[in-house]
N, C-alpha and C positions, 0 to 999 in steps of 0.2 A: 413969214416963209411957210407954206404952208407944203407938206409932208405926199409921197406919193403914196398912191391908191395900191394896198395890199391885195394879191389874190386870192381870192373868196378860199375856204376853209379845203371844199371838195378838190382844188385844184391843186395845192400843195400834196394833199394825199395821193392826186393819182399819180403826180410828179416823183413821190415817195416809193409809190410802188412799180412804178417803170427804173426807178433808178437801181431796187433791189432785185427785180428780176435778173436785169445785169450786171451789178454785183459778181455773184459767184463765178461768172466767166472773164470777168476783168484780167486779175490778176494773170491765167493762162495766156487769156489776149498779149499781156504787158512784157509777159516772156518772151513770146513770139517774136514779137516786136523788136525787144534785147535782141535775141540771136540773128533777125535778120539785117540788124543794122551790123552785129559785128562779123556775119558773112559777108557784108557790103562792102565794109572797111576792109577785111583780107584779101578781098578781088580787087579794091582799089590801091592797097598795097602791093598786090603782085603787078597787075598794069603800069603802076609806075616803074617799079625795078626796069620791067621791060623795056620800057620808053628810054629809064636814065642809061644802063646796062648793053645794051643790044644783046641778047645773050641768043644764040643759035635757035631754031624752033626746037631739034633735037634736042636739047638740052634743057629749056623750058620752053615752051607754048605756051600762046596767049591764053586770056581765062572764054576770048568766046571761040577758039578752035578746040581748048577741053568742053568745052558745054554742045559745041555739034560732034564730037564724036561719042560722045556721050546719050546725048540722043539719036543718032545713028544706027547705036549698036544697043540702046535701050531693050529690043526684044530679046536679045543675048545676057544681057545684065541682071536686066529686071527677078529671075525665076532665079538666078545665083545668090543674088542680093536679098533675097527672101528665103534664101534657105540658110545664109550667115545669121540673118534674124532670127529666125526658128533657134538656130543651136543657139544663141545665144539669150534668147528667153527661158531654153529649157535650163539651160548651165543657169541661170542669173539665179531662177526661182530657185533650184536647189543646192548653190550657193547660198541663199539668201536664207533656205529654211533650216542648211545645216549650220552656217554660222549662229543665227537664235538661239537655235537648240542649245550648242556650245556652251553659248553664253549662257543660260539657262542653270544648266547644269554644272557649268563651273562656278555658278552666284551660289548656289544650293547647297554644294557639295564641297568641302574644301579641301580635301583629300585629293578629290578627284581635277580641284585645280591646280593645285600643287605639279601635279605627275603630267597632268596633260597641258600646260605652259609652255616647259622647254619646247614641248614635241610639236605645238601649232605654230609657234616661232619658228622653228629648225625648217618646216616644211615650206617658211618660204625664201628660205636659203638655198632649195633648190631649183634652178635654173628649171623654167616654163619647156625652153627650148631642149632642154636636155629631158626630161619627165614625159613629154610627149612620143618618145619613139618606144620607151619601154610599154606605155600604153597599149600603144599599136601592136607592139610583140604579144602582150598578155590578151586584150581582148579580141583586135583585130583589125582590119580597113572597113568600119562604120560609122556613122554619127557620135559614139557614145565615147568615144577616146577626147573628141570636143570638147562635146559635155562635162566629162571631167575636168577638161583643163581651163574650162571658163567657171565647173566650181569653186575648182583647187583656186581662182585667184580671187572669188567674190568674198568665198567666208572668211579670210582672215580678217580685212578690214568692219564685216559685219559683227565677227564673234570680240574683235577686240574693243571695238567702239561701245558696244551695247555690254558688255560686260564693265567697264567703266562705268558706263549710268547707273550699273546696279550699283557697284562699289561706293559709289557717290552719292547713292540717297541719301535726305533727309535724316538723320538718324533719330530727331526727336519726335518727328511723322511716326517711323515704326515702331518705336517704344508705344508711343499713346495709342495705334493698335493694337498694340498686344494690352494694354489696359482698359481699351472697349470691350476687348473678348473676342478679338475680331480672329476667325479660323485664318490658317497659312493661304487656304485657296482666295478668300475675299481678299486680305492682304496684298495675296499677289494680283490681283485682278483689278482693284480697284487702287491702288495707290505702286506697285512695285512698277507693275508693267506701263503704265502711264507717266511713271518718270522715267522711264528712258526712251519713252518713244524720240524724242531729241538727237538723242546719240544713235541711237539705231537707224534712222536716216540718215544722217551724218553718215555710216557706213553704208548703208543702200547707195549713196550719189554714190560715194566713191568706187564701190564695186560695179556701178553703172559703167563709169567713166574708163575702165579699164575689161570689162565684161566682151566689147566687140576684138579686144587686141589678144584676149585666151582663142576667141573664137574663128581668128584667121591664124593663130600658132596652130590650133587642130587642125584647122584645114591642110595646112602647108605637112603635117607629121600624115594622118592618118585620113585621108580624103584619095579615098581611088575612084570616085567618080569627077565631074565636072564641077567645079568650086568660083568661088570668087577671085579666090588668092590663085588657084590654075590659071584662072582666065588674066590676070592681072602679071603672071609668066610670061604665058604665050605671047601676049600682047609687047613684054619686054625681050623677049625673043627674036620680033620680029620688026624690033627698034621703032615700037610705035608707040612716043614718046607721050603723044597727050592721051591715046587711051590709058596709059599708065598712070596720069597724074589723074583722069578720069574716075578710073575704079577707086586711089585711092580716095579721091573726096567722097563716093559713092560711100564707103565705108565709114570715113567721117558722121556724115548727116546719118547714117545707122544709128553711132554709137550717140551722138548727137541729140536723137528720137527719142532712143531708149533710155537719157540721161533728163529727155523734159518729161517722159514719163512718170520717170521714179518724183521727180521735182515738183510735178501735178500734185499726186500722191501725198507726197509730204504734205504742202498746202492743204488739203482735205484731212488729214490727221494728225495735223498740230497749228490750228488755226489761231493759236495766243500766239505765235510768235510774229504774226500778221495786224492782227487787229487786239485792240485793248476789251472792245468789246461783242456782243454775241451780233450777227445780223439780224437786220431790223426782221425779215420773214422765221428767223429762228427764233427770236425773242416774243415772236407774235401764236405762232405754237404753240409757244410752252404755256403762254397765256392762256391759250384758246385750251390748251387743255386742262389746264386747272381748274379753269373755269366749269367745264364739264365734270371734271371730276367733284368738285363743289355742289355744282348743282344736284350730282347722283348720291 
C-alpha cells in the first residue's frame, strides 16, 4: 500500500501563512454570522405567529411591510438613529471611564470603599425614568441630561464587576511582588490591572447591552429637538403601526452594534480566553525580534 505524495515544504508554508492572515478576522466573521442567523430565526418566529395567529396588520405587521417602511422613511431615520448613537458612545465611554476609576479607587482605598458602597448601590435604586427629568430641570433640554443617563446606568455594572477582579486576585502573585521589590506602579500595571481585564469586560458587555435603553430614556425626558424616541411617538400617533415596530428594531441593531463592538474588543484584549496559544504571525515577531535583538 503505498502512501500519498506529500506537498512539497514551500506549499504548506504559504498554506500557513494565508490561513493566518485570516486568522485575526475570523472570529468577528463568526460573530456576525451568530447574530445573523439569530436575527433570521426572530423574523422566522414572528412570520410564523402571523401565519398561525392572523393577528390584525395594526396590531402587528408583517416583518417585510416593517422592512419597506423602514426603508421608505430611511432618509428620516437614518440622521435620528445616529444621533441615538452619538449619545450613546459619549454616555458609554464616560460610563465606562467613571466606573474604572471607581473601581480603582475603591481597590486602593478602603475607607473610601467602605463609604462609597452603599451610596453606588443606592443610586441604582433610583428609577432611570424618574432621574431623568430632574436632569432636565438642573441642566436643561440638551444632549448632556442623555449623557448622564446612559452613564448613570454603564458604571455600576463596570465599577462593580472590575472591582471584584481586583478583590479576587491572586494573593500569592502579589505577595511575591512585593518580594521582587516590585514598586505599587509596576504591580499595578503589570499583574493588578491584567487580572481583571476579564471582569471588566464582563461589565463593558453589560453596560453595552443596556447603554442604547439610558439613551432613548434621555431622549424621551430631555430632547427638545427631533429624536428617535419623537419620531417613534409621532409615528404611534398616527397609528402607524410597523413604522413603530420599525424604529424599534432600528434601535435594537444600535444597541446590537454597539454590543459587537465592545465584544470585538474584548477578543483583542483578552485573547487566552480564545486560544491556548499565541498566533502563528505573533509568535513569528517575537522570534523575528529576538533574533534581532541577538544579533545586535
Amino acid at each position: 500500500m503505498t502512501s500519498s505524495p506529500q506537498p512539497p515544504v514551500s506549499v504548506v508554508r504559504e498554506n500557513a501563512r494565508r490561513a493566518d492572515a485570516f486568522a485575526p478576522a475570523w472570529p468577528f466573521a463568526k460573530l456576525a454570522l451568530w447574530y445573523v442567523a439569530s436575527v433570521s430565526l426572530t423574523l422566522l418566529v414572528w412570520q410564523s405567529c402571523i401565519w398561525i395567529f392572523h393577528p390584525a396588520p395594526y396590531i402587528v405587521p408583517t416583518p417585510r411591510a416593517t422592512y419597506d417602511v423602514v426603508v421608505s422613511q430611511w432618509s428620516q431615520i437614518w440622521p435620528l438613529a445616529l444621533g441615538t448613537f452619538r449619545e450613546t458612545i459619549y454616555g458609554y465611554a464616560a460610563g465606562a471611564a467613571l466606573g474604572f476609576l471607581l473601581a480603582v479607587a475603591m481597590y486602593k482605598i478602603r475607607v473610601f470603599r467602605s463609604l462609597s458602597y452603599p451610596l453606588i448601590i443606592g443610586s441604582q435604586a433610583i428609577p432611570i425614568i424618574a432621574l431623568a427629568p430632574i436632569l432636565v430641570l438642573v441642566i436643561g433640554f440638551n444632549i448632556y441630561p442623555t449623557i448622564i443617563v446612559v452613564t448613570w446606568i454603564v458604571f455600576f455594572p463596570v465599577t462593580i464587576n472590575t472591582l471584584d477582579g481586583f478583590l479576587n486576585l491572586d494573593p500569592d502573585l502579589l505577595n511575591l511582588t512585593r518580594v521582587l521589590g516590585a514598586t505599587r506602579g509596576r504591580r499595578f500595571w503589570f499583574v493588578e490591572l491584567p487580572g481583571v481585564v476579564t471582569p471588566l469586560f464582563s461589565g463593558l458587555k453589560i453596560g453595552a447591552a443596556y447603554a442604547v435603553t439610558g439613551a432613548i430614556i434621555g431622549e424621551q425626558a430631555a430632547s427638545s429637538g427631533p429624536s428617535l424616541y419623537q419620531f417613534q411617538v409621532a409615528a404611534n400617533n398616527q397609528s402607524r403601526t410597523d413604522l413603530v415596530y420599525g424604529i424599534t428594531i432600528v434601535m435594537m441593531i444600535i444597541g446590537l452594534l454597539w454590543f459587537a463592538v465592545v465584544t470585538g474588543l474584548d477578543r483583542i484584549f483578552t485573547p487566552w480566553k480564545y486560544r491556548a496559544t499565541a498566533r502563528r504571525w505573533f509568535r513569528r515577531d517575537k522570534t523575528r525580534n529576538a533574533s534581532l535583538t541577538t544579533n545586535d
